[in-house]
Each structure stands twice: as structure tokens, then as C-alpha cells.
N, C-alpha and C positions, 0 to 999 in steps of 0.2 A: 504493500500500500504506500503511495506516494504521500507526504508531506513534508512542509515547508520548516527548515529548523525551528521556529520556532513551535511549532505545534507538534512537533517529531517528541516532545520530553510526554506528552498525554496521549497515547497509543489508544487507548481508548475511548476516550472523549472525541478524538479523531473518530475512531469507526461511528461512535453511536450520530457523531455529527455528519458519516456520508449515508447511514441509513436514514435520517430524518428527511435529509436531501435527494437522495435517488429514490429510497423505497416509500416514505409519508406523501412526502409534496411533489416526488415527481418532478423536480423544478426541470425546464428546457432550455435547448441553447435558445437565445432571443426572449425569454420573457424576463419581468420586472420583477423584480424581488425588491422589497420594501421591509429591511431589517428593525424595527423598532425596539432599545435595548436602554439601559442604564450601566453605570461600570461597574457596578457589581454580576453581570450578565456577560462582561467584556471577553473573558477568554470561551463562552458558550456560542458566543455571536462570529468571535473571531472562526470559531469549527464548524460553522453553516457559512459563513462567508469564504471561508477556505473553499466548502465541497462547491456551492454555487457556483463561482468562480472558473472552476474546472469542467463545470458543465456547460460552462458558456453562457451564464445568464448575467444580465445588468443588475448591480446591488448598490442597494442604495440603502446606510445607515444611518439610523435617526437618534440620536445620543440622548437622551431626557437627564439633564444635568437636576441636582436635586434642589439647587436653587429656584427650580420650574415648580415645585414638588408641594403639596398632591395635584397633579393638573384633574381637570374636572370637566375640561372639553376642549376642541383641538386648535388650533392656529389654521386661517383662511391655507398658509401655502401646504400645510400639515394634509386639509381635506384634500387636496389636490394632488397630492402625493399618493395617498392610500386609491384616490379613484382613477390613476393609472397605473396600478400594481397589479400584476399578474399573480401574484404569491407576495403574503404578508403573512410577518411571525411577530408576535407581540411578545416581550419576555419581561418585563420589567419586575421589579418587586413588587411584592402583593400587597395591596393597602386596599383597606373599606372605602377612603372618601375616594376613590379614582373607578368606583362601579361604573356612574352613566358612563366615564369617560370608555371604558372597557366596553360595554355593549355598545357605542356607538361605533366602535374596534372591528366588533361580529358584525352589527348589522350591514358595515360600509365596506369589509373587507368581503363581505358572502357578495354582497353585493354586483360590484363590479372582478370580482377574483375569488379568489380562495383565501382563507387564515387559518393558521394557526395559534392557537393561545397556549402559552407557556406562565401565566404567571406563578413566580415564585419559583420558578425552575433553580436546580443547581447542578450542579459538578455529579456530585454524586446518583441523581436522579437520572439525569443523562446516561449513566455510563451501566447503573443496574436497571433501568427500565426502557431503556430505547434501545440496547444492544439487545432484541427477543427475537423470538419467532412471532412476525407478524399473522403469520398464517393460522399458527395452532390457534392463537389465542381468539381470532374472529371464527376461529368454526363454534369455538366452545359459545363464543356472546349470539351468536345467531342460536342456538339452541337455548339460551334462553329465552331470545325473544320468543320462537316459536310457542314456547311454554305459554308463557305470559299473555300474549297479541289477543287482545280483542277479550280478556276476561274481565264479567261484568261486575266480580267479587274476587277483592282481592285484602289481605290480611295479612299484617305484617304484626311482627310482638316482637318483647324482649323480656328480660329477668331482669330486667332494672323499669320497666312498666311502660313500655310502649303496649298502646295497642289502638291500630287504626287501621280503619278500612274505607275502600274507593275502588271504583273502577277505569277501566280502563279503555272499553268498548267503543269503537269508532277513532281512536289516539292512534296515530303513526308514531312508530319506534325509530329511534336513530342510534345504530351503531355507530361507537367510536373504536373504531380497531388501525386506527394510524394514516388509514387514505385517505389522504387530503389533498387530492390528484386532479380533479377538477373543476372549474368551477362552479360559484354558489355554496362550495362545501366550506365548514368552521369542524374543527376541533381540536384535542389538545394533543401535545406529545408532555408525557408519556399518555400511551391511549389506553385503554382498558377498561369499557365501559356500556351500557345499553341505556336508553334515558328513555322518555315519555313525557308526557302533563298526562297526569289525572283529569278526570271528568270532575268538575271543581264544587257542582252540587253535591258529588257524593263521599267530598273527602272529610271523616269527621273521624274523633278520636284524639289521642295524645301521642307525641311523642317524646323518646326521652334521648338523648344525645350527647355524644363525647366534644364532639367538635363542632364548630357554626364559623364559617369564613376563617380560617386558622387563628380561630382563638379556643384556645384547648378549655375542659373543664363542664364539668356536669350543666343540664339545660333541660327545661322540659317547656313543650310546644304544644297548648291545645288549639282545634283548628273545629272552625262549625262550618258545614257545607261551603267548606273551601278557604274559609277566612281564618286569621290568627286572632284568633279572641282572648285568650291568658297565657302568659310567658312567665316564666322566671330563670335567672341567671344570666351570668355579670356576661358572657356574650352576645347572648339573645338582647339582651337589653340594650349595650350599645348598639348591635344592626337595626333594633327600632330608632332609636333615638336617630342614627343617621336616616332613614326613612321618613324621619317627620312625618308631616301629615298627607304623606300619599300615599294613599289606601291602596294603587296598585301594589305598592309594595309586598305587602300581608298577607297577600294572596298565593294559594300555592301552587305555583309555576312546573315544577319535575319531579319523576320519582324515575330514580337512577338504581344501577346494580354494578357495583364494583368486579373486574374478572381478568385482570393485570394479579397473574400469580407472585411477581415478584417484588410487589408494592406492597407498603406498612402503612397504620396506621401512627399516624405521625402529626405535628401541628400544622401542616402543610397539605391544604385539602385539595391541591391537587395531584397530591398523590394519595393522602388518603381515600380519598372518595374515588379511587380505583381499586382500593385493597380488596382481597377477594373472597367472597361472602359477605362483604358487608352490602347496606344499601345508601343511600341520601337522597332527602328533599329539598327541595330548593322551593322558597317563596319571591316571588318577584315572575320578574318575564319567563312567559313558557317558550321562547324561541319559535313561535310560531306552529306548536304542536298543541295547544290550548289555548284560550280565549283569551288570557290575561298577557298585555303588554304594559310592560314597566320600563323603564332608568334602572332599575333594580334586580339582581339577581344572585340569593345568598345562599350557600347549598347548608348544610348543617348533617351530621354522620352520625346513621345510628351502626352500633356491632351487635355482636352475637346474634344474631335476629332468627326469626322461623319465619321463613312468607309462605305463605299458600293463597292456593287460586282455584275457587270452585272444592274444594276438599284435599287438591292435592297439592303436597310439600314440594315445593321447588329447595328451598333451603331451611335447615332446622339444625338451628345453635349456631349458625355460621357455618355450617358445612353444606354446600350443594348437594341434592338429591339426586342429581340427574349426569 
């Protein structure tokens, strides 16, 4: 494998940055690549602008100095940039007050191209979760979906007192298994994931969770035909208080299935809310798989869980059935 001395000392981080490149985004000779990164992101950026580079494509890196810091929406030449980009990767640090600015990232990069979203990536992430088998892991998340698709009862629990039910009947599924190859498509590397929006009248019950936007620490969520009606816990609390008083906020946007075997639950949900057996829901915008569009989009982690659908266990304790 070819590279440049300076990237020659991270042998790894090399390969997981020419998979992300050849096998995720597919990038081609002639298209735009639109690198948005910070210098904490710098030698991650440097390993996708390396493979790019070699494949012939025009890159263009957008630096977010922290004196900018939290941006909250883009600069006129910023728009202009992202809507002649043929491939865009978002990586920056993970911050709450930078959400709209983030989904206006998805909505503008599906857009007119393809994105990627990495927030919160690191070194480490990269190197155990992008160097995979892209393959095994999208057979195994399609037979989830299969399981799941179109069931009109569905029930999820834990030993720490989740328990909530919703359907799911008439929701298109969206695998995240790494192809992010043509356009219109969003999603993350590392991938490892199957998502939906709940039917939003029938999402009722409680949940109880480790994690909410990587802020670690116990949290319980109750939800009445869709809405966040009582909270408690010092994460949950501040993602309301940033929501203020926009009620799309509150509403719940996805219900996801972690199935990235080689990811941990950790304070970094975008890896954890890939860990495998777990689930997460997200309150805010459904990406266009449910009714509810928001500025807002907050996933929150439950573990150990049992889901079943119509009578049958798809996962119970955190172990898959299937």
C-alpha cells in the first residue's frame, strides 16, 4: 500500500482511510469532495484527503477554527460550497449547540450529493471500526430489517424499566452498512446500523437510558403518542433546555438497532448507538421516514434490551435471536 511519509508512521488509519474512500463513498476521478474538519480531526482528514487525492478527485478542506465555535449555521460562500460537492464528510467535534447546524449538513449534502457524518470520530474509531467486513455486516442489518419491516406491535424492555411500544407499519427502513456511493444518500462511518421513525401516535411508554447525545449517565424518557411529556436526568435535561420551546423537538423522530460487532458502548454515540444488541431513539427530525421535521435531532441509548414484534424475540438481554 502506497503512502506518503508522513502518513507511512499510521499503517492503519491509512487503510481504514482508503476503505472509507474506495469502498463507503466510492469517491471518483472528477468529483468534489468537500472535507469539513477541525484540528482535532486533522490527521483523520489528512487519511481521506490522502486516498481522494489518488483517486483523482478535487478536495476541498474547510478548517472550523474554534474561535468560529459552536457555529449554529453556515457562511453564504460555506452554502455554496457544500451545493457543488459531489461527496461531503462532516467530522468535527461533537457539540449539542451545533445540531441545526448539523442537519442542515444532511439535508444540503443528500441534497445536491452524498454525506457523510462522522461527528466525534477519532483515531481509534477509525482504525477498529472502518477497517471491517462491509459485507458480513449489511447481510446480518438487512435481516433485521426483514424481521422488523412493517410490524404493527412492536416492544422493547429492559431490567432497568424501559418498556415501550409502537409500530412501525407503512415506515421505510434505512440501512447504514457504509454505502454512501451515490447520490441523495447520508450516513455515518463507522456504519452499523438499521433506523426507522415510529408511527408517532403509537409511540407510548418509558424509556430508561445510558446515554443521550454523549452525555453518559442514567435518564428516563416518558413519551404519550409520540410526544416527551416527563424527563428526568442531568442529560435529558440539558437536550430540552437546548430545544427550548420547539415542540418539534420532543417528538420522536427514530428507532435504530445497533449491528457494528466491533463497537462499544462508550460516551461517544456515534459509536455507541452502533454497539451490537443495543437499540436508540432519537427525538427531533425523522429524516424524512416520519412526519416530524425538526432543527433537532438527539438519539439517546438504551442496553441490555428484549425487542419483540408480534410475539417474536428478535433480541433478548442484548443478544440477537436471529
Amino acid at each position: 500500500m502506497k503512502g506518503n511519509k508522513k502518513m507511512k508512521g499510521n499503517k492503519k488509519l491509512l487503510q481504514a482511510g482508503e476503505r472509507a474512500v474506495k469502498q463507503a463513498l466510492k469517491i471518483k476521478k472528477g468529483e468534489n469532495f468537500l472535507l469539513v474538519t477541525d484540528k482535532q480531526k486533522m490527521e483523520i482528514a489528512e487519511a481521506l484527503a490522502y486516498w481522494a487525492k489518488e483517486v483523482g478527485a478535487e478536495t476541498t478542506t474547510y478548517l472550523m477554527t474554534e474561535t468560529l465555535r459552536p457555529i449554529v449555521k453556515p457562511t453564504k460562500i460555506f452554502e455554496e460550497m457544500i451545493k457543488k460537492a459531489d461527496v461531503t464528510v462532516y467530522m468535527l467535534d461533537s457539540r449539542i449547540e451545533e445540531k441545526p447546524f448539523r442537519g442542515f449538513m444532511v439535508q444540503m449534502g443528500s441534497t445536491y450529493g452524498r454525506i457523510c457524518m462522522m461527528p466525534g470520530i477519532t483515531i481509534d474509531m477509525m482504525e477498529r471500526l472502518v477497517n471491517i467486513d462491509f459485507m458480513e455486516m449489511s447481510i446480518f442489518t438487512q435481516k433485521v430489517v426483514d424481521f422488523l419491516k412493517d410490524s404493527e406491535h412492536i416492544v422493547v424492555e429492559n431490567p432497568n424499566g424501559t418498556q415501550i411500544e409502537f409500530s412501525v407499519k407503512g415506515r421505510k427502513w434505512e440501512i447504514d452498512n457504509g454505502d454512501i456511493s451515490s447520490k441523495g444518500k447520508h450516513g455515518n462511518l463507522p456504519a452499523g446500523e438499521c433506523y426507522t421513525a415510529p408511527v408517532e401516535s403509537t409511540f407510548n411508554g418509558k424509556i430508561v437510558i445510558s446515554l443521550i447525545d454523549d452525555k453518559l449517565g442514567y435518564g428516563e424518557m416518558e413519551f404519550k403518542n409520540g410526544k416527551l411529556i416527563n424527563y428526568k436526568g442531568k442529560g435529558i435535561e440539558e437536550i430540552v433546555k437546548t430545544i427550548g420551546s420547539d415542540e418539534s423537538g420532543l417528538i420522536i423522530g427514530e428507532f435504530g438497532i445497533g449491528t457494528n460487532k466491533n463497537a462499544k458502548i462508550c460516551p461517544n454515540m456515534l459509536e455507541a448507538e452502533k454497539a451490537f444488541g443495543t437499540v436508540h431513539f432519537a427525538i427531533g427530525d425523522s429524516y424524512g421516514l416520519g412526519k416530524n421535521k425538526s432543527k433537532f435531532h438527539f438519539d439517546a441509548l438504551v442496553e441490555k434490551v428484549t425487542v419483540k414484534s408480534e410475539r417474536k424475540y428478535l433480541i433478548k438481554n442484548g443478544k440477537f435471536l436471529i
